[in-house]
Legacy VTK file of the C-alpha trace (Angstrom):
# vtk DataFile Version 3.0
C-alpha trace
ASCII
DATASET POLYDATA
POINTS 166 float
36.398 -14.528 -8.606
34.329 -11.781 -7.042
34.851 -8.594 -6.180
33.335 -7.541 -2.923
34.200 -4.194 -1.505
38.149 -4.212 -1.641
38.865 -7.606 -1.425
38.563 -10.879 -3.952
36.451 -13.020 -2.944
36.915 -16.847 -3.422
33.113 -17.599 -4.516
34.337 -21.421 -6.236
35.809 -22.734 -3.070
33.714 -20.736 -0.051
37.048 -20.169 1.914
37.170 -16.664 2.211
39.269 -13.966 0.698
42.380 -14.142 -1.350
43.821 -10.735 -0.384
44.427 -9.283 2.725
41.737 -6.536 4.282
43.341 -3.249 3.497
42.498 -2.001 6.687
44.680 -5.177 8.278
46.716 -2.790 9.572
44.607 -1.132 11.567
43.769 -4.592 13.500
46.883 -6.273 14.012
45.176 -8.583 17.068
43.076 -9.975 13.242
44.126 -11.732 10.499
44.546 -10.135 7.659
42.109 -12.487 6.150
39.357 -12.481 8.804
36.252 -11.161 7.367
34.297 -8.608 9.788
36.825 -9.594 12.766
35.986 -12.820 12.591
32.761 -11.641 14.170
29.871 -12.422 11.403
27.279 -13.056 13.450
27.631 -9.611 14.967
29.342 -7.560 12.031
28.292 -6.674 8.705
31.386 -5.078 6.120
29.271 -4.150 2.999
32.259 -1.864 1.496
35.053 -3.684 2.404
36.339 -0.650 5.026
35.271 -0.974 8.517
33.020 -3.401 10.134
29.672 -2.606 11.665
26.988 -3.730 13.001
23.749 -4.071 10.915
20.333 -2.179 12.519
17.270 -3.977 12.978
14.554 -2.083 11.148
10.740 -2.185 12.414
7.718 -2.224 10.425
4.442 -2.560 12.407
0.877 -2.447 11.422
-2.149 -1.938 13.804
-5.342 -3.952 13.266
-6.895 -1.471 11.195
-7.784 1.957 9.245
-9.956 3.436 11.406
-8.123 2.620 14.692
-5.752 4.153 16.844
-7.283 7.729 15.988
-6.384 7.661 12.299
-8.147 10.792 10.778
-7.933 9.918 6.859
-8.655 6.279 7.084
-8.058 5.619 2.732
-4.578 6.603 3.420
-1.968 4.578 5.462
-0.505 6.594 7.888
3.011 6.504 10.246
1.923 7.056 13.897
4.218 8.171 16.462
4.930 6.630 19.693
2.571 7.104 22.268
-0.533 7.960 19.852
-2.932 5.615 20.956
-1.305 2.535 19.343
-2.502 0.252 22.075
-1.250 -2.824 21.941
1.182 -3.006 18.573
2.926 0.136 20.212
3.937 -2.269 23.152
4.805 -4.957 21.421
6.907 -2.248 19.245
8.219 -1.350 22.233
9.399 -5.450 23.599
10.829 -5.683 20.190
12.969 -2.583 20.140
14.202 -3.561 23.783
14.905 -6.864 22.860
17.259 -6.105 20.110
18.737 -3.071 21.728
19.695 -4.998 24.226
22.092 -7.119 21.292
23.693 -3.990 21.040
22.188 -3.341 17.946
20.920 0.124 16.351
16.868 -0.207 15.944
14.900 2.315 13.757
11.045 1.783 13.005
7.962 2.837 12.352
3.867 2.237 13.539
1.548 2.156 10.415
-2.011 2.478 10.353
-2.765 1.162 7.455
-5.327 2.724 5.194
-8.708 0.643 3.315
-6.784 0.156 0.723
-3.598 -2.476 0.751
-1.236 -0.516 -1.519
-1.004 2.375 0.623
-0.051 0.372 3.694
2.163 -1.346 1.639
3.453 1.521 -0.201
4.533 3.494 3.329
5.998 0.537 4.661
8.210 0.298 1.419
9.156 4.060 1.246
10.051 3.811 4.586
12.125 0.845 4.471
13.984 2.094 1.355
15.044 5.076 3.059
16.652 3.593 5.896
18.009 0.157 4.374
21.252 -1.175 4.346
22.842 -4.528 3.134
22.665 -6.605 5.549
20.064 -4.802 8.050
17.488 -6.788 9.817
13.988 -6.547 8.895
11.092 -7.439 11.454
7.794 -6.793 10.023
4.942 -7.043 11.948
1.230 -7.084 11.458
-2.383 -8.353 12.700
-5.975 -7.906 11.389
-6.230 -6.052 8.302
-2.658 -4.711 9.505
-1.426 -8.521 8.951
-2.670 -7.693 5.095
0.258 -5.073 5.114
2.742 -6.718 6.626
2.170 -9.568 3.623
2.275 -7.036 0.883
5.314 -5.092 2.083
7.147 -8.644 2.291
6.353 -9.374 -1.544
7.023 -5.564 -2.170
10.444 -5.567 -0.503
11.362 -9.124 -2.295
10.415 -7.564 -5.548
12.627 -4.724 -5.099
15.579 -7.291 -3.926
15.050 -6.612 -0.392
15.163 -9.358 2.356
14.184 -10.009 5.938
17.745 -10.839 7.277
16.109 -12.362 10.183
LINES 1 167
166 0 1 2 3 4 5 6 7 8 9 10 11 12 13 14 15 16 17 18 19 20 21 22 23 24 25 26 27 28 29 30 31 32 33 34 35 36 37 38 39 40 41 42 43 44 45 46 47 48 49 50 51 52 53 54 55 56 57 58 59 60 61 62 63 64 65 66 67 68 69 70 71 72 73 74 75 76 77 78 79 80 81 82 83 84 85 86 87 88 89 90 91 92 93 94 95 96 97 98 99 100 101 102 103 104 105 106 107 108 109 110 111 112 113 114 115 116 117 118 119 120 121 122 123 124 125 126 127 128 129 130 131 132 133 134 135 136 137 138 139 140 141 142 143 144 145 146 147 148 149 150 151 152 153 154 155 156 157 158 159 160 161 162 163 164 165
């Protein structure tokens, strides 16, 4: 048996839970059993207390260092919104829409990455980190040397037991 959050877990047989939610009470329309409101698609319950829905985080790369106005091009750097990202700022844009529209929280950021892969990679990473939750959505995107980043912030997130839920 596992213990996830404040429930056991019934890992052998893949039927659920073996105790009933705490918070059961507190949804008596639910069974007591129901994990996320019988809503998992939706719902994410990382701690066991109240469900929620996961964000989507963003991770976009332009083309390349010296584009989109960059002014240091050896070092990546996060652009804001409306800085002359051209066309990766609109596809941003669809993206953050698009999942909006699921209901779901969206937080992100537009890199320019820098001549050297590691930085790119490195932002992306530090960024991620600081917003990440289990079960969050991860959309990485990249093209050109950008596309470079996008691969190495995969690997770096897998190495650091972070995945794309998506």
């Amino acid at each position: 048996m596992d213990v996830i959050g404040a429930r056991l877990y019934a890992a052998e047989v893949g039927q659920g839970f073996l105790s009933v939610d705490p918070m059961a009470e507190d949804y008596p329309s639910i069974s007591g059993y129901a994990y996320v409101l019988g809503n998992p698609i939706n719902l994410i319950d990382p701690d066991g207390r109240e469900p929620e829905p996961p964000k989507t985080i963003l991770v976009f790369y332009h083309g390349g260092p010296s584009g989109g106005g960059v002014s240091n091009a050896f070092s990546a750097t996060y652009k804001q919104l409306g800085q002359n990202n051209g066309y990766t700022e609109d596809l941003y844009q669809f993206a953050a829409m698009t999942v909006r529209e699921t209901g779901r929280e969206v937080t992100g950021v537009i890199i320019a990455p820098g001549v050297f892969t590691w930085s790119g990679r490195m932002r992306g990473q530090k960024f991620v980190e600081s917003v990440y939750n289990e079960g969050d959505q991860i959309i990485i995107y990249g093209y050109s040397y950008g596309g470079d980043n996008a691969v190495r912030l995969t690997e770096g997130l897998q190495k650091a037991g972070i995945t794309e839920n998506g």
